[in-house]
C-alpha positions in Angstrom: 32.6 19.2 -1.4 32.6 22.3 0.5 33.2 25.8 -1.2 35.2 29.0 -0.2 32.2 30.2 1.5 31.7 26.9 4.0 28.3 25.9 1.9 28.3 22.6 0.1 29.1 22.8 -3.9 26.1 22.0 -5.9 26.6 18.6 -7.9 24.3 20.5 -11.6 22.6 18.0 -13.9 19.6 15.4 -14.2 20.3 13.1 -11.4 20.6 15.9 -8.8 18.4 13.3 -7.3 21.2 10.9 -6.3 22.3 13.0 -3.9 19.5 12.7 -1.7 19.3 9.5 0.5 16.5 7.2 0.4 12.7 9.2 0.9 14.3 12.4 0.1 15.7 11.0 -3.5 12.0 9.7 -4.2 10.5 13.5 -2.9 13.2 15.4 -5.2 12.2 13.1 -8.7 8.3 14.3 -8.4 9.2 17.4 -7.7 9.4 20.7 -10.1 12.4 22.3 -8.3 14.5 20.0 -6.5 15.8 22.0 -4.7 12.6 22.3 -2.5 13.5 18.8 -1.0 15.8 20.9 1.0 13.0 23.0 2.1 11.0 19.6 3.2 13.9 18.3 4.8 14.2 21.2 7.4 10.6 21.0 8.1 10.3 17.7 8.7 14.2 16.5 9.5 14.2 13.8 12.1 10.5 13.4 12.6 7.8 10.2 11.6 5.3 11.7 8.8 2.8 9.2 8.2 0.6 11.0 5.1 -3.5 10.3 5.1 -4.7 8.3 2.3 -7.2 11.1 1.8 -5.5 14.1 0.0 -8.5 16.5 0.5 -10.9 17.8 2.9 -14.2 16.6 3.7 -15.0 20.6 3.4 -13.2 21.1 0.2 -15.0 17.6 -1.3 -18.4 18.9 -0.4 -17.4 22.1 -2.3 -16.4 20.1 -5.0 -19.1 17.8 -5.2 -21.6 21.1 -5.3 -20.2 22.6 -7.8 -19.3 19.9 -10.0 -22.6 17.5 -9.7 -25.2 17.5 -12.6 -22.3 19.1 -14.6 -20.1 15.7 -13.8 -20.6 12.4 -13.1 -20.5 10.6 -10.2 -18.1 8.2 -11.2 -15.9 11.9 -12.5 -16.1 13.5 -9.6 -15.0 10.4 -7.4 -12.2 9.9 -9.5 -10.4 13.5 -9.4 -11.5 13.0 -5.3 -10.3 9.3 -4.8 -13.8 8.1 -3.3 -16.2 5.8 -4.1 -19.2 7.1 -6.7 -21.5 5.6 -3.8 -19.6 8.6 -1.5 -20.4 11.2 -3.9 -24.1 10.4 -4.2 -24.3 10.6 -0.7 -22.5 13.9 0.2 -24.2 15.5 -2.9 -27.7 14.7 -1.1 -26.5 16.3 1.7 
């Protein structure tokens, strides 16, 4: 619907969701505000993302790693990191 002011009228409740199509329905049920899927969409509108299986920098895992090793597992550390114990071992004796 479009309002007296030419914007679209804001369908309120729990499945504000649904009025998202495909990806962008999936993006707004994660996310705190909804209502930043809007933001992502004029970003990103009309391109290809394709998102890295690795969520954090090698420079930010090192840091990690530093601070966190002897205080943390292995095993801990490559969980909140998503790599292998093995990985941590080795960047730690770095």
């Amino acid at each position: 619907m479009v309002n007296k002011h030419g914007g679209t009228e804001e369908l309120k409740g729990k499945s504000d969701y649904k009025k998202y199509t495909s990806v962008y329905g999936e993006i707004a049920q994660v996310l705190s505000n909804p209502r930043d899927v809007e933001k992502i969409y004029e970003l990103l509108k009309g391109q290809t993302v394709s998102f890295p299986q690795k969520l954090y920098s090698k420079e930010y895992m090192k840091e990690y790693i530093n601070k966190n090793y002897g205080t943390e597992t292995a095993r801990e550390i490559a969980s909140v990191l998503g790599i292998s114990d093995r990985r941590v071992r080795q960047i730690a004796k770095e």
